[in-house]
VEXPALO-234504 format. One line per field, with one value per residue: residue in three letters; z, y, x of N, C-alpha, C in turn; residue number from 1. Coordinates in nm, 3 decimals. Example, Ala and Ser with C-alpha at 12.3 -4.5 7.8 and 13.67 -1.06 7.14 Angstrom:
BEGIN
residuo	(ALA, SER)
n.zz	(0.780, 0.708)
n.yy	(-0.569, -0.225)
n.xx	(1.319, 1.285)
ca.zz	(0.780, 0.714)
ca.yy	(-0.450, -0.106)
ca.xx	(1.230, 1.367)
c.zz	(0.780, 0.787)
c.yy	(-0.330, 0.003)
c.xx	(1.320, 1.290)
num	(1, 2)
This chain:
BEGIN
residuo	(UNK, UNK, UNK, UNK, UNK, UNK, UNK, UNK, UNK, UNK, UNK, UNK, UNK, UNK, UNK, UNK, UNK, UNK, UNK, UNK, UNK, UNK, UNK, UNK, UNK, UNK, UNK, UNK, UNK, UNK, UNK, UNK, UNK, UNK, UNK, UNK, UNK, UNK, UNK, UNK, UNK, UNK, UNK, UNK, UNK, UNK, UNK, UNK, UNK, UNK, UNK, UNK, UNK, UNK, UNK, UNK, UNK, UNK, UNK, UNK, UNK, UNK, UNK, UNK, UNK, UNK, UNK, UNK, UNK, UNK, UNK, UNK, UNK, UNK, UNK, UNK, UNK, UNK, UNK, UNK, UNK, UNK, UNK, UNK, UNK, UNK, UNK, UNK, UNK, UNK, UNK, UNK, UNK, UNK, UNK, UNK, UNK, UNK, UNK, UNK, UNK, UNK, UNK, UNK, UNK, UNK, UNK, UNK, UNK, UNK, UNK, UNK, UNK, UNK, UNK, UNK, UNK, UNK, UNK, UNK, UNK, UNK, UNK, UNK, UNK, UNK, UNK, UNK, UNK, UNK, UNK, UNK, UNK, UNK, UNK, UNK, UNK, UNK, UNK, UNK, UNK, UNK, UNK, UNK, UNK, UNK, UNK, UNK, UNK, UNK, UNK, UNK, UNK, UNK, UNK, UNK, UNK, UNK, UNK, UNK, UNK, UNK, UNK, UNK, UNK, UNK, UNK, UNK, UNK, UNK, UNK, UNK, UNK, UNK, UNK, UNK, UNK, UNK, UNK, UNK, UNK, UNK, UNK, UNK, UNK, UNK, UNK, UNK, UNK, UNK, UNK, UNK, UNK, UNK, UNK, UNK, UNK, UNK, UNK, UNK, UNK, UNK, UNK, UNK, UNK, UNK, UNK, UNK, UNK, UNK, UNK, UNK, UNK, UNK, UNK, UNK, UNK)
n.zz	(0.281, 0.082, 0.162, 0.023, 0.044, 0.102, -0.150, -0.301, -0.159, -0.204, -0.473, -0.491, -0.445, -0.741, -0.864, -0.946, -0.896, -1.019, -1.196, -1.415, -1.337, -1.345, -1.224, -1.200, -1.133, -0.823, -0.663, -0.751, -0.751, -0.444, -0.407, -0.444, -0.167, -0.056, -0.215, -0.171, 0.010, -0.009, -0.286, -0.596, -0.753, -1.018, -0.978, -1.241, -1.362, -1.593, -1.614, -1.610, -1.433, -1.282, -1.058, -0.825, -0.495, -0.165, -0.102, 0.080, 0.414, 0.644, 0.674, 0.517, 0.256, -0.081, -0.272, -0.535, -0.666, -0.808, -0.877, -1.157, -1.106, -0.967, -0.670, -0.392, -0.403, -0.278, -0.391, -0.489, -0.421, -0.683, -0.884, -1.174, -1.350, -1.621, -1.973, -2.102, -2.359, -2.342, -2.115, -2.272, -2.435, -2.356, -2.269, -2.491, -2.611, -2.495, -2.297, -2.009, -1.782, -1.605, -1.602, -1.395, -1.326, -1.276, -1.287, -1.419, -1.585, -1.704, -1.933, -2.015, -2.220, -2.184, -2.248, -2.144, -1.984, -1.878, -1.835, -1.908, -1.836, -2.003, -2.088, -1.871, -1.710, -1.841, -1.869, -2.019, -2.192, -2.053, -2.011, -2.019, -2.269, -2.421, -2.263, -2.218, -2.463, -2.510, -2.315, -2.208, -1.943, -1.795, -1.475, -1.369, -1.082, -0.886, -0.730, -0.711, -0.762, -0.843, -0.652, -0.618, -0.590, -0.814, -1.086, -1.201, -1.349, -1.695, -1.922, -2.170, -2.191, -2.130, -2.101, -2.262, -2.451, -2.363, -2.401, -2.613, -2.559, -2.409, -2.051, -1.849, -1.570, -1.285, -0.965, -0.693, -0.454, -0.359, -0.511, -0.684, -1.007, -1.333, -1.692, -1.936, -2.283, -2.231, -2.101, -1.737, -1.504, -1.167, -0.944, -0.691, -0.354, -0.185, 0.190, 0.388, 0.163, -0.003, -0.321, -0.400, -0.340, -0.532, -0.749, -0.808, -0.831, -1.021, -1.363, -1.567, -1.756, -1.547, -1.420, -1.325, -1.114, -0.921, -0.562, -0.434, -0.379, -0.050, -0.079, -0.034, 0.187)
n.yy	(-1.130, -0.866, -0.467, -0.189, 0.038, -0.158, -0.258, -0.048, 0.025, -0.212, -0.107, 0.102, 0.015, -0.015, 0.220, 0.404, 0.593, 0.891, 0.887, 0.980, 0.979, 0.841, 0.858, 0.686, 0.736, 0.617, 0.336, 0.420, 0.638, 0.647, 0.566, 0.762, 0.824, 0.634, 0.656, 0.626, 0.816, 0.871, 0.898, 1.107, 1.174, 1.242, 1.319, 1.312, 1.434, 1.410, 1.612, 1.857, 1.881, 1.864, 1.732, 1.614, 1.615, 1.422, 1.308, 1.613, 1.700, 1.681, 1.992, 2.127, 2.168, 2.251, 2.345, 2.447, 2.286, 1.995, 1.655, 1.450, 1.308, 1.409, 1.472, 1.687, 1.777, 1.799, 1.980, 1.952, 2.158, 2.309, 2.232, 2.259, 2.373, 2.343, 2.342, 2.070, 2.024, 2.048, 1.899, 1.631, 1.633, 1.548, 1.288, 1.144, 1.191, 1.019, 1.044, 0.969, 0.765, 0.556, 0.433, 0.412, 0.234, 0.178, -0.113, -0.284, -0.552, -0.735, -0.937, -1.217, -1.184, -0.950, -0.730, -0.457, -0.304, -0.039, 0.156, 0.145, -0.003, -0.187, -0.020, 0.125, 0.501, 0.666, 0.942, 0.902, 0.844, 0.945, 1.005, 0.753, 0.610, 0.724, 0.672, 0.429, 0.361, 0.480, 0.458, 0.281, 0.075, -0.005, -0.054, -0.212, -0.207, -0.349, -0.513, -0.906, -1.021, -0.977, -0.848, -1.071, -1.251, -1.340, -1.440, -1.118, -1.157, -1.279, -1.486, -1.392, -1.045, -0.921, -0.669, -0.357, -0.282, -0.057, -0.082, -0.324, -0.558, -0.432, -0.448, -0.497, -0.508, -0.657, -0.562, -0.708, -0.787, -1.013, -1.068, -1.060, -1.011, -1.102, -1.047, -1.201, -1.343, -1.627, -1.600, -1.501, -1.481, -1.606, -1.369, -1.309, -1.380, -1.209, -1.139, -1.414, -1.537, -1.836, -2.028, -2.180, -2.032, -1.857, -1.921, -2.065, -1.788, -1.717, -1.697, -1.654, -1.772, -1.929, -1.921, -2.104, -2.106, -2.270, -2.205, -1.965, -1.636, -1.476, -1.072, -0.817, -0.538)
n.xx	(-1.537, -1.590, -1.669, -1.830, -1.645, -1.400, -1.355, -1.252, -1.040, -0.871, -0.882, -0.728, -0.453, -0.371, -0.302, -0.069, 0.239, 0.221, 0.029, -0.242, -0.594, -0.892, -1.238, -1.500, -1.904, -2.005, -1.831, -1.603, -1.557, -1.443, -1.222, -1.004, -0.965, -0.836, -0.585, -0.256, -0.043, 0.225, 0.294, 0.227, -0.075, -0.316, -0.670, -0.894, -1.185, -1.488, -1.687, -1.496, -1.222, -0.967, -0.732, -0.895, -1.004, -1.003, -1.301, -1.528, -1.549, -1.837, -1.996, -1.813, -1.826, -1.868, -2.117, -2.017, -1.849, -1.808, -1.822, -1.820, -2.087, -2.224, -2.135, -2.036, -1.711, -1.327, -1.075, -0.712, -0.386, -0.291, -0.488, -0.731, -1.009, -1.183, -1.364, -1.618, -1.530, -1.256, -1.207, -1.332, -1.131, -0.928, -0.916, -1.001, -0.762, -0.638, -0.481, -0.520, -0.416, -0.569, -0.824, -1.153, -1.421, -1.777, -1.972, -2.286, -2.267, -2.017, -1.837, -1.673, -1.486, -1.430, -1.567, -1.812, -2.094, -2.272, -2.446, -2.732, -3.055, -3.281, -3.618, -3.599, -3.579, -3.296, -3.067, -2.849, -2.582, -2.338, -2.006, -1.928, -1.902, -1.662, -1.457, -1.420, -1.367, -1.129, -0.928, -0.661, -0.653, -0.867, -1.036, -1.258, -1.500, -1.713, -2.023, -2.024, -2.237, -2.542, -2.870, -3.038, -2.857, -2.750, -2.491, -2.290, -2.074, -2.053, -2.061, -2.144, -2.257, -2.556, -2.734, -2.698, -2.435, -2.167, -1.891, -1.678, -1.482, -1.315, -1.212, -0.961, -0.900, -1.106, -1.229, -1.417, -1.659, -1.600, -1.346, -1.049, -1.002, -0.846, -0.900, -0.893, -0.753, -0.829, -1.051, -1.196, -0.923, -0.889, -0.723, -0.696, -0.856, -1.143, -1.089, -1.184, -1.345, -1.398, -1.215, -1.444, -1.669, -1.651, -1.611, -1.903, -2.060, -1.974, -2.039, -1.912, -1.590, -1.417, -1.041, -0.847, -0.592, -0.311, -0.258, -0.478, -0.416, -0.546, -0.691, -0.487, -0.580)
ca.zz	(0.179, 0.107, 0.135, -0.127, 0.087, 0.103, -0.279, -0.344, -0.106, -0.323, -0.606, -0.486, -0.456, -0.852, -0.879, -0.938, -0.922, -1.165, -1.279, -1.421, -1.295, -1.377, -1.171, -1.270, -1.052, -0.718, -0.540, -0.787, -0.626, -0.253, -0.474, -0.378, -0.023, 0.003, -0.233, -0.060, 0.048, -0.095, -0.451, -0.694, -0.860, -1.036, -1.075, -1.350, -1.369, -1.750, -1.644, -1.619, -1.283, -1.296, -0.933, -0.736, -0.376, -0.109, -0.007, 0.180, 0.569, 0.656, 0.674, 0.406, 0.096, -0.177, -0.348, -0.691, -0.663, -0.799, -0.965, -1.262, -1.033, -0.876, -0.543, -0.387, -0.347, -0.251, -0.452, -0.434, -0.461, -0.824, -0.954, -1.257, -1.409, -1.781, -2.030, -2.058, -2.474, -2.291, -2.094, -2.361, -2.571, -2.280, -2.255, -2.635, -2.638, -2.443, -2.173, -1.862, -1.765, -1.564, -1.559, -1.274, -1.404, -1.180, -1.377, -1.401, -1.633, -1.796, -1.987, -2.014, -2.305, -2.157, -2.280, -2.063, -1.965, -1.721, -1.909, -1.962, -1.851, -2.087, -2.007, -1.765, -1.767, -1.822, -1.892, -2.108, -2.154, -2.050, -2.056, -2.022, -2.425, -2.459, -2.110, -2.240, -2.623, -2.534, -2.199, -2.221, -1.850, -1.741, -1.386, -1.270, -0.961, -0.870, -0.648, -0.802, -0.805, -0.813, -0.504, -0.624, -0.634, -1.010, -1.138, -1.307, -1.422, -1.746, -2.084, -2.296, -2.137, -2.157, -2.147, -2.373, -2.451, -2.332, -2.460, -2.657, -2.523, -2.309, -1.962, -1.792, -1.417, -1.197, -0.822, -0.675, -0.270, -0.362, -0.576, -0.792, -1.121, -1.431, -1.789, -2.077, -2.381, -2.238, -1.998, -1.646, -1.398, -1.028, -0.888, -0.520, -0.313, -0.075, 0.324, 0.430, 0.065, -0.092, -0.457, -0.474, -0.370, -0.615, -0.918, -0.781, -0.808, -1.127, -1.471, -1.684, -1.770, -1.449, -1.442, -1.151, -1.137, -0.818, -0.489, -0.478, -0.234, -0.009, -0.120, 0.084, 0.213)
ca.yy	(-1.055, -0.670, -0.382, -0.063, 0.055, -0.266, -0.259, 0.101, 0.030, -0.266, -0.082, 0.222, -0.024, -0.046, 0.343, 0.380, 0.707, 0.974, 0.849, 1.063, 0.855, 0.913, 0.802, 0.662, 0.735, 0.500, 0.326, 0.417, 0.791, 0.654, 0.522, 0.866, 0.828, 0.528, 0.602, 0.621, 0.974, 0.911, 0.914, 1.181, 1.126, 1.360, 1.294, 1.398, 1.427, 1.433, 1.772, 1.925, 1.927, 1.811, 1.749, 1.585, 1.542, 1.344, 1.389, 1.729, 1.664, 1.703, 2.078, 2.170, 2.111, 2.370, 2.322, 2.469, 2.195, 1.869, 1.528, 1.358, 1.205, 1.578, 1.496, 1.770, 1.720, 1.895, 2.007, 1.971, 2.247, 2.342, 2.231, 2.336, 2.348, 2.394, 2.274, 1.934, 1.984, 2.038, 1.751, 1.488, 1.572, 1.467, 1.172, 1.095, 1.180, 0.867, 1.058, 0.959, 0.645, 0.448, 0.447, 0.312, 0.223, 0.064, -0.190, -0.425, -0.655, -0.739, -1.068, -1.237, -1.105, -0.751, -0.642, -0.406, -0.287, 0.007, 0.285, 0.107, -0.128, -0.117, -0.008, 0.221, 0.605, 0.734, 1.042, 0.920, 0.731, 1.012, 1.016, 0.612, 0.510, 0.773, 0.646, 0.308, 0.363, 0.554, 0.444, 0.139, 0.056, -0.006, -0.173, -0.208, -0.209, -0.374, -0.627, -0.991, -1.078, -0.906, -0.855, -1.180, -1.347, -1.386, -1.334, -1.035, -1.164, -1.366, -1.551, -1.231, -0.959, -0.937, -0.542, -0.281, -0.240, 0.023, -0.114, -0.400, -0.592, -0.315, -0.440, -0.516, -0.624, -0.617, -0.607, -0.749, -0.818, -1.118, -1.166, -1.011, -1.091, -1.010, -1.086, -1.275, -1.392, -1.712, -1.560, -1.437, -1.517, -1.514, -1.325, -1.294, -1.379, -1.193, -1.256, -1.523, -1.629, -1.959, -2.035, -2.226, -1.913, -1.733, -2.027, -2.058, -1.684, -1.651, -1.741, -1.682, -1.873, -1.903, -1.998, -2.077, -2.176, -2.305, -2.187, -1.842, -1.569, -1.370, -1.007, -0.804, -0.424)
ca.xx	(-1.611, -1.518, -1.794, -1.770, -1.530, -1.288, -1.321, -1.171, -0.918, -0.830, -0.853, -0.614, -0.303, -0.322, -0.289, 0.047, 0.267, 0.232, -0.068, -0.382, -0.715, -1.073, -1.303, -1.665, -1.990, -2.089, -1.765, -1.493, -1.575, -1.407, -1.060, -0.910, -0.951, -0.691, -0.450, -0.101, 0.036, 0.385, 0.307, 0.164, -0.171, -0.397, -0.753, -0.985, -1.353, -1.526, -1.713, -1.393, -1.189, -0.805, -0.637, -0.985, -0.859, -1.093, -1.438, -1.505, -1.599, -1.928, -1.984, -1.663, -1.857, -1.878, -2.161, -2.010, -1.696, -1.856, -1.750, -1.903, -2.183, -2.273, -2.090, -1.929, -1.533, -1.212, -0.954, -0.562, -0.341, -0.254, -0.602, -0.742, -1.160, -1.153, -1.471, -1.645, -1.445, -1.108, -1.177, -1.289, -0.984, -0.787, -0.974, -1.006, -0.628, -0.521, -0.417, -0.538, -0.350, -0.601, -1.032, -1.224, -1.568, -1.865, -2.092, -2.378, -2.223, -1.925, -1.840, -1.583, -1.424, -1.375, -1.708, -1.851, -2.231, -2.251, -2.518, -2.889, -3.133, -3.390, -3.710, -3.563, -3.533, -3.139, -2.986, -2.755, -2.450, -2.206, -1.868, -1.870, -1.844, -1.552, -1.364, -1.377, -1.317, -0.992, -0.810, -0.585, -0.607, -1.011, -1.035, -1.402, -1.516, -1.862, -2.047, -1.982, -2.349, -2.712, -2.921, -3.081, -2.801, -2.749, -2.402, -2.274, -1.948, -2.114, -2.004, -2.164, -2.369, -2.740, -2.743, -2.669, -2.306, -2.082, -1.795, -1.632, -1.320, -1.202, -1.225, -0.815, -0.928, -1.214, -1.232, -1.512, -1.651, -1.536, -1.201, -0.959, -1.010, -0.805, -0.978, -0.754, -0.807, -0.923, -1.151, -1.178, -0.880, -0.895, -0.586, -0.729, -0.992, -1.155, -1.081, -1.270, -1.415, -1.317, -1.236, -1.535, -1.774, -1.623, -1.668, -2.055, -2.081, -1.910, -2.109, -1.850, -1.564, -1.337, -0.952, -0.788, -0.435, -0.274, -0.324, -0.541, -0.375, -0.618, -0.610, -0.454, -0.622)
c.zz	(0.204, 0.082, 0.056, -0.055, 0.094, -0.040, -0.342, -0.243, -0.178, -0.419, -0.587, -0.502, -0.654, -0.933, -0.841, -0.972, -1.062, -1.268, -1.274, -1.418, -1.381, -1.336, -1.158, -1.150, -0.975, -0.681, -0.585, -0.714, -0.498, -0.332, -0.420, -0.254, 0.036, -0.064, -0.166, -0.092, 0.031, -0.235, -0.498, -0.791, -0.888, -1.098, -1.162, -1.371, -1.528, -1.704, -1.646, -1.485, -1.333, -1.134, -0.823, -0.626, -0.342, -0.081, 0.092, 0.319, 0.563, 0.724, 0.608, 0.349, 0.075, -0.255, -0.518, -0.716, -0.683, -0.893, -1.068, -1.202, -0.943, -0.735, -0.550, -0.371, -0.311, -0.393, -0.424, -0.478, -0.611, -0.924, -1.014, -1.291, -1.531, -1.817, -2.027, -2.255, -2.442, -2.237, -2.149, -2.412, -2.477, -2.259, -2.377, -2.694, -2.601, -2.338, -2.035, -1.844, -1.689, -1.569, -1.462, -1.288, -1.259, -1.343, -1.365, -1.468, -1.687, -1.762, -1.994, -2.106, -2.306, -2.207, -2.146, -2.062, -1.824, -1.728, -1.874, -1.885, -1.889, -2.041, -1.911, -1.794, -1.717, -1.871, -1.972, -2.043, -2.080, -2.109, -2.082, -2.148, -2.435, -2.345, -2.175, -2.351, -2.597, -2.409, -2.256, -2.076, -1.811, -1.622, -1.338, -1.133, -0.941, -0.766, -0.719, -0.830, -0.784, -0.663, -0.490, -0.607, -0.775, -0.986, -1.212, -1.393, -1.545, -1.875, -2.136, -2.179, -2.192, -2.148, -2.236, -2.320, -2.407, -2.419, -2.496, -2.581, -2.438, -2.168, -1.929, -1.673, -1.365, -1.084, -0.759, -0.486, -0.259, -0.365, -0.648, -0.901, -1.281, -1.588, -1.878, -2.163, -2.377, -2.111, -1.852, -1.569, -1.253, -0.990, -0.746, -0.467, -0.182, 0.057, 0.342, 0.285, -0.008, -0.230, -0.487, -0.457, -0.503, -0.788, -0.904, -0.823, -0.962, -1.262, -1.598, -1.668, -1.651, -1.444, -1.352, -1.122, -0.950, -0.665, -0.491, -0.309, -0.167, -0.015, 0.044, 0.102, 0.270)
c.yy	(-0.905, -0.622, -0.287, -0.044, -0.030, -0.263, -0.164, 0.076, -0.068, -0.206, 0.015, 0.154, -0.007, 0.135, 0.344, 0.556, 0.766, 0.983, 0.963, 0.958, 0.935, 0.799, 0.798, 0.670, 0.608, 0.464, 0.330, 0.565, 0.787, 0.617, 0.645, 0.902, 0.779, 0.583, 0.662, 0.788, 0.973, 0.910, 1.016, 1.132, 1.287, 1.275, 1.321, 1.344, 1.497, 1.563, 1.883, 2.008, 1.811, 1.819, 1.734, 1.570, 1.456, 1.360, 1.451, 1.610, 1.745, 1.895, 2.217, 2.162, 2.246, 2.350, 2.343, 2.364, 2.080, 1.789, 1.521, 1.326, 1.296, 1.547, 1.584, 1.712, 1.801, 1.895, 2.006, 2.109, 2.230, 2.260, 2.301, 2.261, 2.386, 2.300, 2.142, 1.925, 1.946, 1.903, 1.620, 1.522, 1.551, 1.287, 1.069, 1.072, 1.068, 0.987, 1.061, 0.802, 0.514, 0.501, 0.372, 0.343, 0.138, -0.017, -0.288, -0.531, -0.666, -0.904, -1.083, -1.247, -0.974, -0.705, -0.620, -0.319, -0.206, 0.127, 0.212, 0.019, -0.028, -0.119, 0.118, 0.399, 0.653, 0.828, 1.032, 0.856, 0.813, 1.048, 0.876, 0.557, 0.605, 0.723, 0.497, 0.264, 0.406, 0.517, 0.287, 0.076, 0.076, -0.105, -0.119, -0.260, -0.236, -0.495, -0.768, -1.074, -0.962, -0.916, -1.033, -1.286, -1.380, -1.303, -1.204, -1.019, -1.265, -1.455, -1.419, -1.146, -0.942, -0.796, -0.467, -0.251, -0.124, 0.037, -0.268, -0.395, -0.494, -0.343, -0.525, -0.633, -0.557, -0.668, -0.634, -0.751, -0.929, -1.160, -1.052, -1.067, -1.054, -1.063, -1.124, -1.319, -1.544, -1.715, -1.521, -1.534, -1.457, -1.518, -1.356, -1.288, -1.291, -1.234, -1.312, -1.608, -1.720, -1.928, -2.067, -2.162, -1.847, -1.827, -2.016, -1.921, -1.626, -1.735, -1.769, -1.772, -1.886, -1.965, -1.959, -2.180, -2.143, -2.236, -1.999, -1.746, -1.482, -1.244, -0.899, -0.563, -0.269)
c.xx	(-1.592, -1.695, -1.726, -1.660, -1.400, -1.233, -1.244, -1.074, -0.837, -0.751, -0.722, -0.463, -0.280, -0.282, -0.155, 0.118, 0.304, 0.103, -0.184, -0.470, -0.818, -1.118, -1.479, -1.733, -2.003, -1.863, -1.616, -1.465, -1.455, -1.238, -1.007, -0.905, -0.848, -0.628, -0.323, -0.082, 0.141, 0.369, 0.185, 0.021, -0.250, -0.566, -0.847, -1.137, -1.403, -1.624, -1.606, -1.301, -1.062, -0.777, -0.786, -0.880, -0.986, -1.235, -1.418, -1.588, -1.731, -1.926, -1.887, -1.763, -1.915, -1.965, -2.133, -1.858, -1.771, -1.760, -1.864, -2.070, -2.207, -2.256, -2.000, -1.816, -1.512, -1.165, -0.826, -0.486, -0.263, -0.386, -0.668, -0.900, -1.100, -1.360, -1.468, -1.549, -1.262, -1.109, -1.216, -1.164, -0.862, -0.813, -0.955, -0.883, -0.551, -0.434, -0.428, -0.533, -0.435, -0.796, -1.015, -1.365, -1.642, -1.904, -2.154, -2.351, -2.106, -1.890, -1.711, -1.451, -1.368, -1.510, -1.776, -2.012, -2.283, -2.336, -2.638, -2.932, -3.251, -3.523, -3.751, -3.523, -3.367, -3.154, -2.934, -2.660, -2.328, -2.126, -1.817, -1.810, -1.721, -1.430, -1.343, -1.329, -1.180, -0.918, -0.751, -0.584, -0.746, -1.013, -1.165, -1.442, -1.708, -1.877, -2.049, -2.131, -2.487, -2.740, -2.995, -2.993, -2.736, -2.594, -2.375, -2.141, -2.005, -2.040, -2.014, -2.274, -2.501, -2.820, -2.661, -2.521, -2.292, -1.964, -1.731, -1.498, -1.259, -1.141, -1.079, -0.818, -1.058, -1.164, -1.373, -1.515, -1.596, -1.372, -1.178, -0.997, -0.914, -0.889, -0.848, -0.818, -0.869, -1.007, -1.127, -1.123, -0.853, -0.769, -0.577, -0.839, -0.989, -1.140, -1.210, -1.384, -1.349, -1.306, -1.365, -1.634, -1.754, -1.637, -1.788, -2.104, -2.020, -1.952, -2.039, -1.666, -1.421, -1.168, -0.861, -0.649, -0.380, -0.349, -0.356, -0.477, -0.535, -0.575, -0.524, -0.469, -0.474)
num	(1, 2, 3, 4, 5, 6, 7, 8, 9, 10, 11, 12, 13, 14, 15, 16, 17, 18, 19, 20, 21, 22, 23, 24, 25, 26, 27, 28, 29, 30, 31, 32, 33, 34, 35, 36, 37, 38, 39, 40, 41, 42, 43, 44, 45, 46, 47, 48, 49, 50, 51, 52, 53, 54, 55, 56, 57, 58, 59, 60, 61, 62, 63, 64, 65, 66, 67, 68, 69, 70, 71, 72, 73, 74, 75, 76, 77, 78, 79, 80, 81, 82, 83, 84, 85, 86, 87, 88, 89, 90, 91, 92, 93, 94, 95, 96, 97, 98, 99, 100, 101, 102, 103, 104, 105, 106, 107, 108, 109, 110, 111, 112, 113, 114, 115, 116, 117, 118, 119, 120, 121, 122, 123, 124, 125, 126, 127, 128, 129, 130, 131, 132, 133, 134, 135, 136, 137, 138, 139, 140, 141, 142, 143, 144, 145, 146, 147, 148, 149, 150, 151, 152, 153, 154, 155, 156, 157, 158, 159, 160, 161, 162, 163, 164, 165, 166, 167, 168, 169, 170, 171, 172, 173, 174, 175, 176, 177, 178, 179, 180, 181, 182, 183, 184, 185, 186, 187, 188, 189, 190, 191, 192, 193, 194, 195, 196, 197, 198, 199, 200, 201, 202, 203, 204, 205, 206, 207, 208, 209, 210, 211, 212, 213, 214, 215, 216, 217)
């Protein structure tokens, strides 16, 4: 079973060179820690920061250098701030090649649920409905069940949309998963978790073809 950290290391293999990221609040944040030092990435934050590098070291941090999710960062060399208009219409443009979203639910249609529980006081949806309306390439990153236990991979979601059909792959503590038109398949399981944790653990509709590799960090 992976912790946040196992999961963003995961996720960094699918960051591929050349690519512009954006990276959503909670453990999509640590994705720029792993990814590989031979290839080019740039990543972009919806308040308006092009070329994130890693989290500063304890005693580095700039308080006027933040992400989305008001952690301080670094910067890489040739990094650029501009407005939060500059950076939707890069967003809105289809040009940032991959998201990395957290969330509390998503179904197994690609519908995604990562803004609300009702009841509860938010802020606001963000930058999330425009990140998911406009990228072609959404891989979420979350824990594969509640603290209770309860899945959060489901048939349909039971909170307030985000987004319709959008969702590509998720990585989980568990498993790889990619989403298809006939519902969520497992790519890879976590070390040491079986298929059949990951069917028990998974609500929505699971499809599991031959033998399942463990992934690999």
């Amino acid at each position: 079973m992976l912790d946040k950290t196992g999961i963003a290391k995961r996720i960094a293999k699918e960051v591929k060179d050349g690519y512009y990221v954006n990276l959503g609040i909670g453990i999509p944040t640590l994705v720029a820690n792993y990814v590989r030092h031979d290839i080019q990435v740039e990543f972009q934050s919806e308040n308006g920061v092009l070329g994130m590098g890693p989290f500063p070291y304890e005693g580095e941090e700039d308080a006027d250098i933040i992400n989305a999710g008001k952690q301080t960062i670094t910067t890489l060399p040739g990094a650029s701030f501009f407005d939060s208009s500059m950076s939707f219409s890069m967003i809105r443009g289809q040009h940032v090649d991959l998201t990395i979203l957290g969330a509390m639910e998503v179904a197994e249609n690609g519908d995604i649920a990562n803004w609300k529980i009702p009841g509860k006081m938010v802020k606001g949806m963000g930058g999330a409905m425009d990140l998911v309306a406009s990228a072609e390439n959404i891989i979420v990153a979350m824990m594969h069940t509640n603290k209770a236990g309860v899945s959060k991979l489901l048939k349909a979601c039971t909170l307030p949309l985000t987004g319709v059909g959008c969702v590509k792959k998720i990585v989980t503590n568990l498993a790889v998963i990619e989403v298809t038109d006939k519902g969520f398949k497992l790519l890879e399981r976590a070390p040491g978790v079986s298929v059949e944790e990951i069917q028990n653990a998974t609500e929505g509709h699971l499809i599991v073809e031959g033998e399942i590799p463990e992934m690999q960090l």
